[in-house]
LOROMAR-566861 format. One record per residue (C-alpha): residue in one letter; x, y, z. Coordinates in Angstrom, 3 decimals, decimal comma, m for minus. Example, Ala and Ser with C-alpha at 12.3 -4.5 7.8 and 13.67 -1.06 7.14 Angstrom:
BEGIN
+------+----------+----------+----------+
: type :     east :    north :       up :
+------+----------+----------+----------+
:    A :   12,300 :   m4,500 :    7,800 :
:    S :   13,670 :   m1,060 :    7,140 :
+------+----------+----------+----------+
END
This chain:
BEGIN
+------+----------+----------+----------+
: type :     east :    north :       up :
+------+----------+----------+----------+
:    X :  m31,056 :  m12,886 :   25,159 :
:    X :  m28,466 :  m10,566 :   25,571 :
:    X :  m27,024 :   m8,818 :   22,630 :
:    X :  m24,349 :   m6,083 :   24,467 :
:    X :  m21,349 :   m7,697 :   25,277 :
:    X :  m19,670 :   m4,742 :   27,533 :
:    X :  m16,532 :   m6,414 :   28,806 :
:    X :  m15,107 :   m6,448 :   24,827 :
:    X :  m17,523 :   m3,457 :   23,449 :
:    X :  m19,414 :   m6,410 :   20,858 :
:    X :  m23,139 :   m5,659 :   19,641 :
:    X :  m25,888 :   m8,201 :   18,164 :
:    X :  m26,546 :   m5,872 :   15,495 :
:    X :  m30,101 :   m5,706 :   13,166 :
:    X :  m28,928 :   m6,624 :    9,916 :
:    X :  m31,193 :   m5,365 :    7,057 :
:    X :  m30,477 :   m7,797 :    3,740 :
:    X :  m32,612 :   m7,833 :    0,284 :
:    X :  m35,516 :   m9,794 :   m0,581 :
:    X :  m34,989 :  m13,518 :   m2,148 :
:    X :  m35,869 :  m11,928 :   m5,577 :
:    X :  m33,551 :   m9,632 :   m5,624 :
:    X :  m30,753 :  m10,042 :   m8,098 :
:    X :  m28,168 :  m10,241 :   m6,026 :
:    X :  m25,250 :  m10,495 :   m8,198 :
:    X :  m26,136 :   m7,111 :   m9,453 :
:    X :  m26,949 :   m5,922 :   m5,961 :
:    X :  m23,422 :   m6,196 :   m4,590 :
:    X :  m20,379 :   m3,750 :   m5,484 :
:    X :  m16,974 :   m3,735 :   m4,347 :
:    X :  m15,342 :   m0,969 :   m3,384 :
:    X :  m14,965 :    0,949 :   m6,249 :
:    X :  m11,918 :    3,071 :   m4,307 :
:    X :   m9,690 :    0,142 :   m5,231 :
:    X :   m9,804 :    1,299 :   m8,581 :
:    X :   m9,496 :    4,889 :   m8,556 :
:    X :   m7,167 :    4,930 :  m11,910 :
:    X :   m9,561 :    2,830 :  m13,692 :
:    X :  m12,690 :    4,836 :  m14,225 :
:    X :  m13,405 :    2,276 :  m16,530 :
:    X :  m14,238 :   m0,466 :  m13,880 :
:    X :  m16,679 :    1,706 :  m12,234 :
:    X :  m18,906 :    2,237 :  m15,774 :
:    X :  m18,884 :   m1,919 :  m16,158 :
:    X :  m20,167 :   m1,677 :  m12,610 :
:    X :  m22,756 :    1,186 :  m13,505 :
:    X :  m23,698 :   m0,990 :  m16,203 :
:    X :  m24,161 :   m4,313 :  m14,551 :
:    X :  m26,663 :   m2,775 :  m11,624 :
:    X :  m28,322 :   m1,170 :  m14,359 :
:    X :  m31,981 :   m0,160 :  m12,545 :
:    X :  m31,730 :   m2,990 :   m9,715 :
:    X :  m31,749 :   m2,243 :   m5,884 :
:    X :  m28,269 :   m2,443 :   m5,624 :
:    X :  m25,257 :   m0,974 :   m3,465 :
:    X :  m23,800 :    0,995 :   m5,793 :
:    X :  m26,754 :    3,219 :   m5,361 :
:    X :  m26,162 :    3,932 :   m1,958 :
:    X :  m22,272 :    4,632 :   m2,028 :
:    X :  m20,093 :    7,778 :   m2,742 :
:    X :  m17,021 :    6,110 :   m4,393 :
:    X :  m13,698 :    8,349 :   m3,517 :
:    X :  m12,765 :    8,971 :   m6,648 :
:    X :  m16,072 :   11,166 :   m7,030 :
:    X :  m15,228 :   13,383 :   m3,780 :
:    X :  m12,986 :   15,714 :   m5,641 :
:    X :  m15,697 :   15,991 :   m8,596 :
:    X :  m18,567 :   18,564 :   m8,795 :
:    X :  m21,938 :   17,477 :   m8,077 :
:    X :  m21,126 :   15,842 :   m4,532 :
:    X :  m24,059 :   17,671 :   m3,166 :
:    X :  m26,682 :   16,080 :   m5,554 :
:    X :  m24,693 :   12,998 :   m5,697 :
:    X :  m25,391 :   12,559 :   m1,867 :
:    X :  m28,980 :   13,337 :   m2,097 :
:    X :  m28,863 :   10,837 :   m4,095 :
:    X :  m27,629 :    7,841 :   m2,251 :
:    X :  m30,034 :    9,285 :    0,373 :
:    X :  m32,897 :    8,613 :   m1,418 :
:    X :  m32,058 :    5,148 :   m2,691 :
:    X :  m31,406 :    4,338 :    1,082 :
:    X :  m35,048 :    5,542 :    1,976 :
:    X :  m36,727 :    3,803 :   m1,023 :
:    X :  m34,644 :    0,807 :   m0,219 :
:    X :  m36,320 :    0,828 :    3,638 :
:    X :  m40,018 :    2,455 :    2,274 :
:    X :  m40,310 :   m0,458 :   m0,282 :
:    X :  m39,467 :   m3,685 :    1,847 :
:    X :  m36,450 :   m4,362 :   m0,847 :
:    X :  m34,598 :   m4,482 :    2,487 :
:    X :  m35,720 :   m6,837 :    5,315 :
:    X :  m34,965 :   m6,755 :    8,490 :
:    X :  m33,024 :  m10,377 :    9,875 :
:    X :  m33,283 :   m8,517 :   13,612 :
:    X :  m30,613 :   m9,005 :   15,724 :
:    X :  m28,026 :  m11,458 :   14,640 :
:    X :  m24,220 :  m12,254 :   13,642 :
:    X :  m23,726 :  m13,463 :    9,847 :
:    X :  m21,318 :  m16,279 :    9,148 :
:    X :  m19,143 :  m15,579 :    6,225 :
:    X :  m17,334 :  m17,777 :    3,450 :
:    X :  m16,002 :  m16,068 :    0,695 :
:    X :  m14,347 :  m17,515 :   m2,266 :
:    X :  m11,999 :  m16,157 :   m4,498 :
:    X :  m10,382 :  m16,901 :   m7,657 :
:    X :   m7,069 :  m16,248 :   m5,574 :
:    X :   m8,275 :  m18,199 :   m2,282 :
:    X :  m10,692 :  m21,341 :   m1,994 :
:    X :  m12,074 :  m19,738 :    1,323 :
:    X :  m11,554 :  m16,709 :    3,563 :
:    X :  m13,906 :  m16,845 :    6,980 :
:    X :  m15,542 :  m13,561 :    8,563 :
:    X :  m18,017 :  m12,916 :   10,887 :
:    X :  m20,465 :   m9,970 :   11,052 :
:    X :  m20,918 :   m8,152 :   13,756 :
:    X :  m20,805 :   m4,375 :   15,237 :
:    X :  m18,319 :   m2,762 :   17,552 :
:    X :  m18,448 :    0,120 :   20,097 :
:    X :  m16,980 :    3,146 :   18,721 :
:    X :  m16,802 :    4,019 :   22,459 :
:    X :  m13,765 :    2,330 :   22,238 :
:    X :  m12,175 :    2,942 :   19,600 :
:    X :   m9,814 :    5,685 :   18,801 :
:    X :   m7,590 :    6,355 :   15,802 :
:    X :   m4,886 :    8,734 :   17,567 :
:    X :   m1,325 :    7,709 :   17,139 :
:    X :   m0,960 :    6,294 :   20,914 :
:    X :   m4,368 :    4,822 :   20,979 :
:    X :   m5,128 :    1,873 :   24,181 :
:    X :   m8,429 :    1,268 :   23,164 :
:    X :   m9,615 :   m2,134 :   22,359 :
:    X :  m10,479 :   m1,283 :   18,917 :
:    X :   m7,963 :    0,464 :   17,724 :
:    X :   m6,503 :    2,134 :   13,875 :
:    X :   m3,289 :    0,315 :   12,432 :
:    X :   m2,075 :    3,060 :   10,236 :
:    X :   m2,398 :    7,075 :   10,402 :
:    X :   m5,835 :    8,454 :    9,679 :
:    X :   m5,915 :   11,427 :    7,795 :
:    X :   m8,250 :   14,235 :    9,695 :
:    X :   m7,939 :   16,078 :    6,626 :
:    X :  m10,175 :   13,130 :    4,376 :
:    X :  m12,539 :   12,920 :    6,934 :
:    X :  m14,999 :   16,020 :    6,327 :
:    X :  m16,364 :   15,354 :    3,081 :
:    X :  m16,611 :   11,572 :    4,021 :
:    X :  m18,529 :   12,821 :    7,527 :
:    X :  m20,972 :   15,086 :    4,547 :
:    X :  m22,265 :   11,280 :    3,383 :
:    X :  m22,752 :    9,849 :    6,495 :
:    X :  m24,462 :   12,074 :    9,112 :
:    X :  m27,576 :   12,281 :    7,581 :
:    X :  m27,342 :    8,249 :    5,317 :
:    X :  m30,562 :    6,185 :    6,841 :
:    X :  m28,258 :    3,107 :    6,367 :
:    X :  m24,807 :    1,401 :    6,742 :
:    X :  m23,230 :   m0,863 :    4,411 :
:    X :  m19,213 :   m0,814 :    5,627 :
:    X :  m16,405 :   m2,868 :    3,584 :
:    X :  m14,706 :   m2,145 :    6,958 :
:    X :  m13,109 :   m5,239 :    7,532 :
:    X :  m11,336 :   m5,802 :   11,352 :
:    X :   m8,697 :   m8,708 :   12,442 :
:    X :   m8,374 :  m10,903 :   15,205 :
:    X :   m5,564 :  m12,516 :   16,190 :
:    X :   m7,073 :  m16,101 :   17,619 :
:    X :   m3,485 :  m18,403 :   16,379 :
:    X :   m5,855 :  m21,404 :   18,065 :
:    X :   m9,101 :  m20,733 :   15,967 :
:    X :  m11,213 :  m20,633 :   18,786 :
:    X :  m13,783 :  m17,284 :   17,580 :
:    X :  m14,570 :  m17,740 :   14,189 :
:    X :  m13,714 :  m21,431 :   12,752 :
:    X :  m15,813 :  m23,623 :   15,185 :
:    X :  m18,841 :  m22,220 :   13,493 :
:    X :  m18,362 :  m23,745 :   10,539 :
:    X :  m18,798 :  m26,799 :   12,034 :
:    X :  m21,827 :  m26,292 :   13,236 :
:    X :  m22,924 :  m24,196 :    9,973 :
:    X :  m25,532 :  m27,126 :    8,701 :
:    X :  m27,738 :  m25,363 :   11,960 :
:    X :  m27,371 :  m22,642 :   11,028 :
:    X :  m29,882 :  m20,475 :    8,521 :
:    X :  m28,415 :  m19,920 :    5,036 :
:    X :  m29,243 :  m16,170 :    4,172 :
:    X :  m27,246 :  m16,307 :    0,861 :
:    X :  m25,434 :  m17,962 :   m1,363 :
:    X :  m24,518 :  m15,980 :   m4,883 :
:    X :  m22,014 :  m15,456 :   m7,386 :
:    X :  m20,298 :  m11,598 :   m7,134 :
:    X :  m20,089 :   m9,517 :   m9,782 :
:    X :  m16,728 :   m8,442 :  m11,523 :
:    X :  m14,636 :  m11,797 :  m10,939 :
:    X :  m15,227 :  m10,815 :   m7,109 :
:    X :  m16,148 :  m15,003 :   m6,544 :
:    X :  m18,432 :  m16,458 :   m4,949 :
:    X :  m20,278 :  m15,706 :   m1,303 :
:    X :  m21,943 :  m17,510 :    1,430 :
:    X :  m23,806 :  m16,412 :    4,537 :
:    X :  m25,441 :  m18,001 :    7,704 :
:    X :  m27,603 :  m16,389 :    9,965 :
:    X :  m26,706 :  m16,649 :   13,387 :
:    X :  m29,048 :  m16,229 :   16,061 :
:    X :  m28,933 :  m18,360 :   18,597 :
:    X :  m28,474 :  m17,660 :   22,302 :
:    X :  m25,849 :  m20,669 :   22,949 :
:    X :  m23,517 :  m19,773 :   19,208 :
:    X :  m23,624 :  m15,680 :   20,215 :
:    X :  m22,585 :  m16,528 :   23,844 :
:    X :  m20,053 :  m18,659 :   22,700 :
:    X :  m18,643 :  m15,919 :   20,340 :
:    X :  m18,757 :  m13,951 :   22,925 :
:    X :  m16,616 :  m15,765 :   25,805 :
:    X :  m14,260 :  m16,768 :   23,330 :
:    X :  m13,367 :  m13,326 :   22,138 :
:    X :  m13,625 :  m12,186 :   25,899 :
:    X :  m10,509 :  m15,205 :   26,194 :
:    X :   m8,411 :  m13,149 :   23,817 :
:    X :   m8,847 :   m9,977 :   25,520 :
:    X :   m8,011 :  m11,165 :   28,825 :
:    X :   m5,325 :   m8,876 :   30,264 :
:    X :   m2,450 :  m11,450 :   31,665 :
:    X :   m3,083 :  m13,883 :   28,338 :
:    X :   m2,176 :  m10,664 :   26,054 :
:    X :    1,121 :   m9,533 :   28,118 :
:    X :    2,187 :  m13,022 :   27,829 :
:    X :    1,308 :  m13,179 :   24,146 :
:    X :    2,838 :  m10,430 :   23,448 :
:    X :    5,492 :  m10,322 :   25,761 :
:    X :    4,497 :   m6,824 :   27,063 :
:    X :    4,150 :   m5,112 :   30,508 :
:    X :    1,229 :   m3,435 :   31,609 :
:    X :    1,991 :   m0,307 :   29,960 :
:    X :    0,580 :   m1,462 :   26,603 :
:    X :   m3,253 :   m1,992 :   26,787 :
:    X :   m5,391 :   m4,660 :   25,323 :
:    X :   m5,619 :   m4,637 :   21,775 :
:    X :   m8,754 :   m6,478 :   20,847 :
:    X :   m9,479 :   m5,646 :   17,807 :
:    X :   m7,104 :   m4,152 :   14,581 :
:    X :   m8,440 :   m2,632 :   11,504 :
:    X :   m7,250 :   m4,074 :    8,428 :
:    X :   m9,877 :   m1,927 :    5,858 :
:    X :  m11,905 :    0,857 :    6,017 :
:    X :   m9,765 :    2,579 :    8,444 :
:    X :  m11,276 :    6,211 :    7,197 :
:    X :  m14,738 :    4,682 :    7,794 :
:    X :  m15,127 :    3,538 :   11,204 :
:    X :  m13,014 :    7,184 :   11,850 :
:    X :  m16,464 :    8,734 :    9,785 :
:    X :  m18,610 :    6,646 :   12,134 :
:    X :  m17,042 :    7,993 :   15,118 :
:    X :  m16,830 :   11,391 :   14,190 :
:    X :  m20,222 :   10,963 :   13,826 :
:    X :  m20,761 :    9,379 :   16,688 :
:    X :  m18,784 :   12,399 :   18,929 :
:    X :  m21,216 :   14,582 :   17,225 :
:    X :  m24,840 :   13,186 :   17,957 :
:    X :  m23,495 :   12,826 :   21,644 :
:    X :  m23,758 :   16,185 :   22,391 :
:    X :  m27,584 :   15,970 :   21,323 :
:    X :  m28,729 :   13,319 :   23,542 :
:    X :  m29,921 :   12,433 :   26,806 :
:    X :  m27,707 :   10,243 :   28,948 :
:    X :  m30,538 :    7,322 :   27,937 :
:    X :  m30,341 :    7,739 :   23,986 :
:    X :  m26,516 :    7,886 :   24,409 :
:    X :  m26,540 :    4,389 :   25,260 :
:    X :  m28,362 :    2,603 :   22,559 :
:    X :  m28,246 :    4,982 :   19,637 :
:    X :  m27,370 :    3,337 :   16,491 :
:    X :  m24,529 :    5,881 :   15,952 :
:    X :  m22,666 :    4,411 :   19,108 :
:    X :  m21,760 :    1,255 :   16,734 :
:    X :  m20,817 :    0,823 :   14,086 :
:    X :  m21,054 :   m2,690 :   11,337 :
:    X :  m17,661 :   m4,650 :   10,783 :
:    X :  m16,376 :   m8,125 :    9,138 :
:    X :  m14,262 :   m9,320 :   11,631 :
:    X :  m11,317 :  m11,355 :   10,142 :
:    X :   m9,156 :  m13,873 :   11,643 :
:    X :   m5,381 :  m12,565 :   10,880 :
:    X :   m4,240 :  m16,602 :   10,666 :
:    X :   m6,980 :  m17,858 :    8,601 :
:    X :   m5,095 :  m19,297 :    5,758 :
:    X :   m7,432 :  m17,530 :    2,838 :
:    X :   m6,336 :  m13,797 :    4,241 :
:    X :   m3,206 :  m13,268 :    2,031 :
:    X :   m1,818 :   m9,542 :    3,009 :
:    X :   m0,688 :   m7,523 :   m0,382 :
:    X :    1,764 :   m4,726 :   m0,637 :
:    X :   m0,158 :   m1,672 :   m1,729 :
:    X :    2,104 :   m0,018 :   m4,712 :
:    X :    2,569 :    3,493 :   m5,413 :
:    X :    2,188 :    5,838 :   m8,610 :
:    X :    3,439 :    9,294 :   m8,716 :
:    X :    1,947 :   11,463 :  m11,362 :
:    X :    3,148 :   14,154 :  m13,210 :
:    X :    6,578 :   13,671 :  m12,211 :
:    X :   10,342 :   14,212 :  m14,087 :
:    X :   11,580 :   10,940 :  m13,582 :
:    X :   15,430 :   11,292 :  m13,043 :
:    X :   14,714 :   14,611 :  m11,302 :
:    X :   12,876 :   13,024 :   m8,832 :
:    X :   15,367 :    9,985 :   m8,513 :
:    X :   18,004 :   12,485 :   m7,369 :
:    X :   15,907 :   13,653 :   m4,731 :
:    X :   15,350 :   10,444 :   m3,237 :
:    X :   18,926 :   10,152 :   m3,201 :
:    X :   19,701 :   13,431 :   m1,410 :
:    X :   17,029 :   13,090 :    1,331 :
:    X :   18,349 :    9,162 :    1,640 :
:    X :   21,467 :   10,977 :    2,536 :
:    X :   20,165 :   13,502 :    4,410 :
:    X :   18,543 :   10,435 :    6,865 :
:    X :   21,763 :    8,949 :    7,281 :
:    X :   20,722 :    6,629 :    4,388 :
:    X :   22,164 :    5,659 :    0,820 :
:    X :   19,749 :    4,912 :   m2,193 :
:    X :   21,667 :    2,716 :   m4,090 :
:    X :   20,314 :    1,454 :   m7,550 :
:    X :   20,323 :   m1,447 :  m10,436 :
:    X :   18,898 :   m0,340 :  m13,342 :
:    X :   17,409 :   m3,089 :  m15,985 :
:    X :   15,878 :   m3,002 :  m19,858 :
:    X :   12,951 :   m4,801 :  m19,198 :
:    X :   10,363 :   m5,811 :  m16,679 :
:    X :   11,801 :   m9,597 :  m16,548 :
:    X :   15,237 :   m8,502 :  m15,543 :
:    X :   13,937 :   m6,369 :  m12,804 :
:    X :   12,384 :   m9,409 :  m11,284 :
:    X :   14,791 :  m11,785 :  m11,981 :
:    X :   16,951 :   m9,473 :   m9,970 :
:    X :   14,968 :   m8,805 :   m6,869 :
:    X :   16,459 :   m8,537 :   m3,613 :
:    X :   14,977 :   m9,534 :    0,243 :
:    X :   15,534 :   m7,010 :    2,338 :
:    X :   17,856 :   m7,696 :    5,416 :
:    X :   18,940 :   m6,023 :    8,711 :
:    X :   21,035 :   m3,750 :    6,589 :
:    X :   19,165 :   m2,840 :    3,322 :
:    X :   15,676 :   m2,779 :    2,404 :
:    X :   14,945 :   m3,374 :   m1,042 :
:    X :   11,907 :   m2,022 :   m3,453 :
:    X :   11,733 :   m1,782 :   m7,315 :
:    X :   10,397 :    1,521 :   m9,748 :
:    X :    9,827 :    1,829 :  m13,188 :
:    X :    9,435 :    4,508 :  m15,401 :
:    X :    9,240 :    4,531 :  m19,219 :
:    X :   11,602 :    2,103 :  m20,740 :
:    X :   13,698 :    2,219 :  m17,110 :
:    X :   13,348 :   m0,545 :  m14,507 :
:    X :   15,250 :   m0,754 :  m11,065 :
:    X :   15,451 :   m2,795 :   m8,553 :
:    X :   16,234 :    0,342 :   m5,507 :
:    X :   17,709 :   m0,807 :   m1,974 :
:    X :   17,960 :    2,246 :    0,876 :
:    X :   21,152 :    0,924 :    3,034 :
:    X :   20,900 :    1,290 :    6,356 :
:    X :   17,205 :    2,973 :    6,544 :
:    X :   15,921 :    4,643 :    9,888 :
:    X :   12,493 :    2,725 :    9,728 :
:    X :   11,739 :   m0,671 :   10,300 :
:    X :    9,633 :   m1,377 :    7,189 :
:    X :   10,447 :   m0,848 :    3,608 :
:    X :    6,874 :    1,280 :    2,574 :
:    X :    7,979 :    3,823 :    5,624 :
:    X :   10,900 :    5,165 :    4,229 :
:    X :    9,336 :    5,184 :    1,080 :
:    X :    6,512 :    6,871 :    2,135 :
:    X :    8,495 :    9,019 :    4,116 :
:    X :   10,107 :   10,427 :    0,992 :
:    X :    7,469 :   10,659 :   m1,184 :
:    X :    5,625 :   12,149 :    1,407 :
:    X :    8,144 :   15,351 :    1,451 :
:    X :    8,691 :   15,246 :   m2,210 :
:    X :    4,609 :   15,423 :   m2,769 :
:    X :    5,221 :   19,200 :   m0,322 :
:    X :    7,759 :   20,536 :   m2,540 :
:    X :    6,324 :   19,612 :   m5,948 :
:    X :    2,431 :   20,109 :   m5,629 :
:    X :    1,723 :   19,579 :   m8,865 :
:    X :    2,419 :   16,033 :   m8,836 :
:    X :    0,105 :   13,694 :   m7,132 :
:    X :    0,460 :    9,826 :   m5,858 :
:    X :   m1,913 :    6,560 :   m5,982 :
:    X :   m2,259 :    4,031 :   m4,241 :
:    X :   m2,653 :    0,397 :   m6,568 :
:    X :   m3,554 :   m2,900 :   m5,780 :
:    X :   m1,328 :   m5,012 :   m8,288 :
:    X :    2,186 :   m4,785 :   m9,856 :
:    X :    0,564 :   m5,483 :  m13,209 :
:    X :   m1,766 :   m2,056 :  m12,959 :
:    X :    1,319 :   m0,199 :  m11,318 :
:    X :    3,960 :   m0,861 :  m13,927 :
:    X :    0,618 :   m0,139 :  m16,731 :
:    X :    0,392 :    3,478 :  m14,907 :
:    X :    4,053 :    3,840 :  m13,903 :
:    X :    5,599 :    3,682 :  m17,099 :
:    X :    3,142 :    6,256 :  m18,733 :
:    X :    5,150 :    9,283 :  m19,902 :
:    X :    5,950 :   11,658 :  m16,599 :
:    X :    4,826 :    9,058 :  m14,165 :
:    X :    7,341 :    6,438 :  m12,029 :
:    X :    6,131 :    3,799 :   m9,917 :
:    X :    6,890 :    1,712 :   m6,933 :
:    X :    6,439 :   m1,499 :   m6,026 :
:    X :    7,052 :   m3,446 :   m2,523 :
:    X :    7,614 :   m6,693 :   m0,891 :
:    X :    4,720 :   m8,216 :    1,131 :
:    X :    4,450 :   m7,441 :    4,945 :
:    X :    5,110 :  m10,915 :    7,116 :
:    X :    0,949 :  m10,805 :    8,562 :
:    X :    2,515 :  m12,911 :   11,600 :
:    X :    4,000 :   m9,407 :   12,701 :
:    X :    1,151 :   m7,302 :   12,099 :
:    X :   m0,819 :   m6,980 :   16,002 :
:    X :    3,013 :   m6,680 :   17,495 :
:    X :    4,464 :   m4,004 :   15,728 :
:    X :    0,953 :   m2,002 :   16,070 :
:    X :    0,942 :   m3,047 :   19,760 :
:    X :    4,485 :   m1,337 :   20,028 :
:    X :    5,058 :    0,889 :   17,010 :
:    X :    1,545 :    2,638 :   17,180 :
:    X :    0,790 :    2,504 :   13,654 :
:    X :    2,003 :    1,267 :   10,595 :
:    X :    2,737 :    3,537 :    7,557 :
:    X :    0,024 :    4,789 :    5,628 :
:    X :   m0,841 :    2,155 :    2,528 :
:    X :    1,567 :   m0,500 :    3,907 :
:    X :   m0,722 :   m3,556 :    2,952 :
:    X :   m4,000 :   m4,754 :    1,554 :
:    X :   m5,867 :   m7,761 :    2,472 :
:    X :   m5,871 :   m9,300 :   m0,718 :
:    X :   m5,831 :   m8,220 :   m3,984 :
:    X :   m8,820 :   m5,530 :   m5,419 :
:    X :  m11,236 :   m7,514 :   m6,313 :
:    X :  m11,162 :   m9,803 :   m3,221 :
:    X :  m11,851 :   m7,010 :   m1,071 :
:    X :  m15,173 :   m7,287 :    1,061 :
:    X :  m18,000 :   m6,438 :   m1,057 :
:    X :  m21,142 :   m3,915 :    0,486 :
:    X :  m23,819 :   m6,619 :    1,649 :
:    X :  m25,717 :   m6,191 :    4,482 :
:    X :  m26,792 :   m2,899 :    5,819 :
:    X :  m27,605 :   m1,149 :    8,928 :
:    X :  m29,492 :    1,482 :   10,160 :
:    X :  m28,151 :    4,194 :   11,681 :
:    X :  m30,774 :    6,782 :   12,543 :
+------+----------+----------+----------+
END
């Protein structure tokens, strides 16, 4: 059976999953980065794994990266992964795709399938061609201490989540269909209102071919132009990521590295070549895209609000504002932005404003926002920004005594391959796929040494 697909850079990947005893409602975490402001998620979490094999053994949260103790922390997770392998908690499924359903208290059902990618071709540079390609800017600057984890980790278990854009259905759906012959490898509860989870084995010669041709279909050069309506200066863009951009940029760092170590033969087949995904149709009705929010810490709130209106005017821009008592007038008065103004809202202690920038020199509302903040972070280095999933949680933390936050419209998901195709790369932060909680959880593993 063949399990390289070259033509689109796909892998049959050995999936490693835990045995039926296993608790696995305790055994799966989110990402705990979705809640870096709320340390006190990640102690409920803690507390739920308690002593079961579980993934929140054998992750490094971000939140922890600026802490002390990374080095111990990391030995650590390395030693969970081993006992995990040595002790047969993990078994191996061999080479397969995983069907996913996923069930949210937000969606009824959002589809995925499991498979791994060839970080041969993907690259997360600005004017990338590849087929798999980044969607946003990736930081160089977070990747060492995330590269620190990785290189010497005996396992994989991404929330890297990758889209598709298949408007006919043709990759994914059809195998739910045919799901009733396919193995169920799971079917559990989540932990932490994260819903419920379902998973088919797929392993089949006729389903993985299938998969295969189909995707091949969407990568087919004239079908994209005319898509798109593009010329042949714009390569294929197979595959987008819509999470875990800084991961799969670890994994190929990683992957760069171990190259110059190996013969010609081990370069081909080394587990480090690939890397494990979700891959995510961008029109399957249960993927909702959600602004990701902004909270600036440490700040002097109408200081900073001048600012923003000088370098507005510096851009060629004007910040204009409406300034309200309460949360409930602010969103009784929100504006959709238009081809002259784009329109965003901040709070800060008993203040709330709905903010539009008239005539802005980006295209979306988050990238001349970001673009400010971005400068305004370089002169004042004492203050420092997050990134939230919610406007409940962002007006919480924004209206906290020297803090102001930001909150934006949703991005129209229709757009998303085209202005990537075009613009490069979105802003940093510009959307989430879903709110925290209904981000993909760490399952399945893979090993990668």
């Amino acid at each position: 059976m063949q399990t390289f697909f070259p033509n689109i850079w796909l892998k049959l990947p050995e999936i490693y999953f835990p045995k039926q005893w296993t608790d696995l409602q305790k055994r799966w975490v989110v990402a705990c980065d979705q809640y870096t402001s709320q340390p006190n998620y990640r102690e409920e979490v803690k507390n739920i794994a308690g002593q079961e094999p579980s993934t929140y053994n054998i992750i490094f949260p971000e939140i922890y990266l600026e802490e002390e103790g990374k080095q111990e922390r990391i030995l650590n997770i390395q030693s969970h992964m081993n006992q995990y392998i040595n002790e047969w908690i993990l078994e191996n499924q061999w080479s397969c795709f995983i069907l996913i359903d996923r069930k949210t208290s937000h969606q009824a059902s959002r589809k995925g399938l499991i498979v791994a990618l060839d970080l041969e071709q993907y690259d997360y540079s600005k004017q990338s061609q590849t087929l798999i390609r980044a969607t946003e800017g990736t930081i160089v600057d977070r990747l060492p201490p995330r590269i620190e984890i990785r290189k010497d980790a005996a396992l994989e278990s991404p929330h890297i989540m990758v889209l598709i854009d298949d408007p006919e259905k043709t990759v994914i759906e059809p195998l739910f269909d045919n799901r009733a012959n396919y193995e169920k490898l799971y079917d559990t509860d989540l932990m932490m209102n994260g819903g419920h989870i379902t998973g088919y084995k797929i392993a089949d010669e006729a389903s993985i071919n299938t998969i295969a041709n189909n995707l091949e279909k969407l990568a087919d050069k004239e079908t994209f132009k005319k898509k798109y309506t593009i010329d042949d200066t714009f390569g294929v863009l197979l595959f987008a990521m819509g999470d875990g951009n800084h991961s799969l940029a670890t994994a190929k760092a990683i992957r760069e590295e171990k190259k110059q170590w190996l013969s010609e033969e081990e370069k081909q087949d080394h587990p480090a070549r690939f890397a494990l995904v979700e891959l995510v149709n961008i029109h399957d009705e249960g993927l909702v895209f959600e602004p990701i929010h902004r909270v600036v810490f440490s700040i002097q709130a109408e200081k900073m609000i001048d600012d923003m209106k000088s370098y507005f005017t510096q851009q060629w821009s004007e910040l204009i504002l409406e300034t309200y008592n309460s949360s409930n007038e602010m969103k009784q008065n929100k504006k959709i932005s238009d081809s002259t103004t784009q329109y965003f809202c901040m709070m800060y202690a008993n203040t709330y404003i709905v903010g539009g920038i008239k005539h802005p020199t980006l295209n979306l509302e988050v990238g001349n926002l970001q673009a400010f903040l971005d400068e305004y972070l370089k002169q004042n280095p004492t203050s420092k920004i997050d990134y939230i999933h919610g406007e409940e949680v962002t007006e919480e933390l924004g209206t906290k005594q020297w803090n102001i936050g930001f909150t934006l419209p949703i991005m129209d998901k229709k757009e998303f391959f085209k202005t990537v195709i075009v613009d490069w790369a979105l802003p940093r932060k510009t959307f989430s796929m879903g709110e925290a909680e209904e981000k993909r959880y760490y399952l399945e593993c893979r090993k990668i040494k």
